[in-house]
N, C-alpha and C positions, 0 to 999 in steps of 0.2 A: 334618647332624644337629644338635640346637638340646641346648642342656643345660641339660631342665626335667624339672623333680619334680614329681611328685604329691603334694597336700597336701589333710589335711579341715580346715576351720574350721568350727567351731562360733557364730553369729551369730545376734541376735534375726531372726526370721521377718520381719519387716516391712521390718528394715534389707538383708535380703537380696532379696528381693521391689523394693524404691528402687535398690538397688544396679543389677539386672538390668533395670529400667528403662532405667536412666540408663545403662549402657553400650551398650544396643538405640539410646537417640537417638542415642550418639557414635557408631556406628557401632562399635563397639568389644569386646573379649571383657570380661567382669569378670573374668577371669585376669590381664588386659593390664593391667586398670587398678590392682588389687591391686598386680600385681608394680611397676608404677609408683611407686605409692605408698609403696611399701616400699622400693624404692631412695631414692627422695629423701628419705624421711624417714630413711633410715642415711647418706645422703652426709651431710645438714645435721647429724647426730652425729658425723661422722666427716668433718672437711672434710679434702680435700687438703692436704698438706703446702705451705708455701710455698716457693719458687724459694731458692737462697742467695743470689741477686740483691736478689729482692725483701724476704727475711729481714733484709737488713743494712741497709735503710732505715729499719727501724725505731724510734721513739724520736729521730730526727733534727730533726722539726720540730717547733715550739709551739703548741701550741692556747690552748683555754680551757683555765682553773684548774676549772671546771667544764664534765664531758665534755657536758653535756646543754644549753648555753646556745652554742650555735654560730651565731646569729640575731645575737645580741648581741657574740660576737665577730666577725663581717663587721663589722658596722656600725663598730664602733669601727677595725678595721682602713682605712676608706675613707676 
């Protein structure tokens, strides 16, 4: 036995209409894909804890002085 709820959503006509298209190509329920979408979009808010392994390497190595310029720190590194 699977443990699912019944839910209404309320959505423009049209985008539900695209919706049920598009899970008929994937071969798919738009149940399936909803619930999909809503897992991954709560994991990417709610990421996994890290390891205390991988916790404690944190902070250990140097980068760039600025996080966004990583092209330019290789370069200089080689």
């Amino acid at each position: 036995m699977s443990d699912l709820t019944k839910l209404t959503l309320s959505i423009n006509r049209g985008t539900a209409a695209a919706g049920k298209q598009y899970a008929e190509r994937a071969g798919r329920s738009l149940s399936s894909i909803v619930g999909d979408y809503l897992d991954a979009l709560t994991a990417a808010t709610n990421p996994a804890p890290l390891s205390v392994d991988v916790a404690s390497l944190m902070g250990i190595g140097s980068g760039p002085a600025d996080e966004h310029d990583w092209k330019a720190y290789r370069e200089a590194r080689q």
